[in-house]
C-alpha positions as CSV (number, residue, x, y, z in Angstrom):
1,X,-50.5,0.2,-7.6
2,X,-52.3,0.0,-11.1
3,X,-54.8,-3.5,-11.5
4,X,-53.3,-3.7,-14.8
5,X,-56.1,-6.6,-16.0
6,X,-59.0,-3.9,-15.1
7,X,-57.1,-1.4,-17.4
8,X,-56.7,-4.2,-20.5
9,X,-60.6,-5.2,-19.9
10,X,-61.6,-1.2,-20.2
11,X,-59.3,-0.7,-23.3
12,X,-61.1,-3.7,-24.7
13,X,-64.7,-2.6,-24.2
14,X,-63.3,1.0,-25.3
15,X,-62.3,-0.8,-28.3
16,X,-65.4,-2.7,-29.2
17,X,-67.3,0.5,-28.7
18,X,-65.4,2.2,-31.2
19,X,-66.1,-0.6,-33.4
20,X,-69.6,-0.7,-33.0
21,X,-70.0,2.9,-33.1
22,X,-68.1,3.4,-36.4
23,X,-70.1,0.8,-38.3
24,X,-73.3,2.7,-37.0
25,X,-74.8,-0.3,-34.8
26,X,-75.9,2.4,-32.1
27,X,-79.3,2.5,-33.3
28,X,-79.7,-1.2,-33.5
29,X,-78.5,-1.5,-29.2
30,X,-81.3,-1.0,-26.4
31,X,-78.7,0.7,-24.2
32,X,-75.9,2.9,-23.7
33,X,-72.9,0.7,-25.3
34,X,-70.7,1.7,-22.6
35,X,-73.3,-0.2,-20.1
36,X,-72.3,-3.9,-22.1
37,X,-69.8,-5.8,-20.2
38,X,-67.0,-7.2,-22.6
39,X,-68.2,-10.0,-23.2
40,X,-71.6,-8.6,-24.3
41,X,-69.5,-6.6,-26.6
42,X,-67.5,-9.0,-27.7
43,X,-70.9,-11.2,-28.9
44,X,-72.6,-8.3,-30.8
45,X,-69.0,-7.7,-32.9
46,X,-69.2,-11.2,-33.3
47,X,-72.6,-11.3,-34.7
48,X,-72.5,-7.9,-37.0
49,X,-68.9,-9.4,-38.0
50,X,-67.0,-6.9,-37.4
């Protein structure tokens, strides 16, 4: 059986990492972006308002 919550959080960080990677915020992260959990993601879109 599928944990269908785990798959909607990983589509969610995959998505914020596509967003932060097309606007080019890689350089301005310490880490590897897929290392954020979503709610670290979430706060950096948030704060580059994206």
């Amino acid at each position: 059986m599928r944990n269908h919550l785990r798959e909607a959080v990983e589509e969610m960080r995959q998505h914020y990492i596509q967003k932060l990677l097309d606007a080019n915020v890689r350089n301005d992260l310490d880490k590897d972006p897929s290392s954020f959990t979503l709610s670290e993601l979430e706060n950096i879109v948030k704060f580059y308002r994206l």
